[in-house]
C-alpha positions as CSV (number, residue, x, y, z in Angstrom):
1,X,0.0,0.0,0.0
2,X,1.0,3.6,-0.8
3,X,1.4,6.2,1.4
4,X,0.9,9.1,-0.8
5,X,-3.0,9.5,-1.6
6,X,-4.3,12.2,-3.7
7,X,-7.6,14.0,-3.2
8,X,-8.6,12.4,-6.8
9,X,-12.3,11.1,-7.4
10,X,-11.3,9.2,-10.8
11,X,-14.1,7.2,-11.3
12,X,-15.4,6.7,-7.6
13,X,-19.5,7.5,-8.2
14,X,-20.6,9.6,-5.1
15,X,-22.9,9.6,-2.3
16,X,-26.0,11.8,-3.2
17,X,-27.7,13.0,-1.0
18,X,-30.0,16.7,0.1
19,X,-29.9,18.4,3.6
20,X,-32.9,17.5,5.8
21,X,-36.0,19.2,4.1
22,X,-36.7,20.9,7.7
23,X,-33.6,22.8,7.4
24,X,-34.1,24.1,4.0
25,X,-34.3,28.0,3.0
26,X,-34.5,28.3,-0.1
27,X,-33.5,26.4,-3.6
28,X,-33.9,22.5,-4.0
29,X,-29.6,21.9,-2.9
30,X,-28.7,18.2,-3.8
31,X,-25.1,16.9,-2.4
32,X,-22.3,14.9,-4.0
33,X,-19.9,13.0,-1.4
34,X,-16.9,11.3,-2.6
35,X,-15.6,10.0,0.9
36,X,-12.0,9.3,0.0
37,X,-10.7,8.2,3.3
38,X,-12.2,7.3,6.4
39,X,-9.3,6.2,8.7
40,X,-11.4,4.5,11.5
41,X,-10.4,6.9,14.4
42,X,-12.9,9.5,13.3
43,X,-10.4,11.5,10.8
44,X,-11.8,11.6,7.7
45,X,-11.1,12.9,3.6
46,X,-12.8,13.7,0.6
47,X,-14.9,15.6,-2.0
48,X,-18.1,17.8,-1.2
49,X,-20.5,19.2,-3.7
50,X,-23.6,21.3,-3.3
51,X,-26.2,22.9,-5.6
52,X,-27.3,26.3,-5.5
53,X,-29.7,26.5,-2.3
54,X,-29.7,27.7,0.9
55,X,-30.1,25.6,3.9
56,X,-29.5,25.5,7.9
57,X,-26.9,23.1,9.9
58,X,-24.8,22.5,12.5
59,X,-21.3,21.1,12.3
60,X,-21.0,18.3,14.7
61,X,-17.1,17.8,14.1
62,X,-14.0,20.4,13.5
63,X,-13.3,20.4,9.4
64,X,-10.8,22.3,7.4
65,X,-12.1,23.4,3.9
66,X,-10.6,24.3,0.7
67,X,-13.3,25.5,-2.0
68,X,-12.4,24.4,-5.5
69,X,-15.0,25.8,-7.5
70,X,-18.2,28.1,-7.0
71,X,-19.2,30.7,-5.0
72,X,-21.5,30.4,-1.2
73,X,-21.8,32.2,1.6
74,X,-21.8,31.0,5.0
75,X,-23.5,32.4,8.4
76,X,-22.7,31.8,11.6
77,X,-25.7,32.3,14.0
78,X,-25.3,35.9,14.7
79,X,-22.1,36.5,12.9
80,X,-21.1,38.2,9.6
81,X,-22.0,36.3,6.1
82,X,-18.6,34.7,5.4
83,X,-18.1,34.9,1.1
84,X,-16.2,32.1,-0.5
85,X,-14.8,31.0,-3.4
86,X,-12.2,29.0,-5.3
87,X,-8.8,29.4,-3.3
88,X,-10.3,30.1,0.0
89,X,-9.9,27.9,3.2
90,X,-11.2,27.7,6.6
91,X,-12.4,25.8,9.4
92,X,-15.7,25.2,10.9
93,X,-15.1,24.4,14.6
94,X,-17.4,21.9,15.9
95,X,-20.7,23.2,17.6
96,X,-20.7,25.8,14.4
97,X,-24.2,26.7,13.8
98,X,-25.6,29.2,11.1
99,X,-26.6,28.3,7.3
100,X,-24.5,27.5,4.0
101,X,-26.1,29.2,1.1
102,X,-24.6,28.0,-2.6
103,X,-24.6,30.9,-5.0
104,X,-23.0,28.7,-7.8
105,X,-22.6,24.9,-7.8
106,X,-19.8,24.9,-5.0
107,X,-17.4,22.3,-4.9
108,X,-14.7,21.4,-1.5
109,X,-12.1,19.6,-0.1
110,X,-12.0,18.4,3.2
111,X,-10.5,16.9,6.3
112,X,-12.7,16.7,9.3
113,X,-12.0,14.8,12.5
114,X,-14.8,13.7,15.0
């Protein structure tokens, strides 16, 4: 086995999926997950895609991002709207709690840990 991985989909097909019709704004977002590593001890890698929508959620675990494509913007609950877009990086601690709102298909990287 390799030790050098790299945040590659190739032909993996993702996970689909929608945030939880309660929390949705506005827009019908749908979700593409290509969960490229999943070491077992709660650290886990991969690809994240969202359509245009805007929805509520809280982040359970700490993540660092890195957006690839698009444009969103993010709120924190009583914070200032956070613009992002290819080339930008940042963390959502865990207990964040605010909405995600995809101005243009918006496409990350990520490493979170539980």
């Amino acid at each position: 086995m390799t030790r050098f991985f790299t945040m590659q989909t190739g032909d993996m097909p993702p996970e689909e999926s929608a945030p939880n019709p309660d929390a949705v704004i506005s827009g019908t977002p749908r979700f593409k997950l290509w969960a490229l590593e999943d070491l077992g001890d709660g650290v886990s890698a991969g690809i994240w895609e969202a359509t245009p929508g805007t929805w509520r959620f809280t982040s359970d675990h700490w993540e660092y991002c890195r957006i690839l494509a698009g444009r969103s913007v993010i709120t924190e609950d009583g914070g200032t709207p956070r613009e992002v877009t290819a080339g930008d990086s940042f963390i959502l601690r865990a207990g964040f709690t605010g909405t995600w709102s995809v101005i243009e298909t918006t496409r990350k990287d990520y490493v979170a840990r539980d």
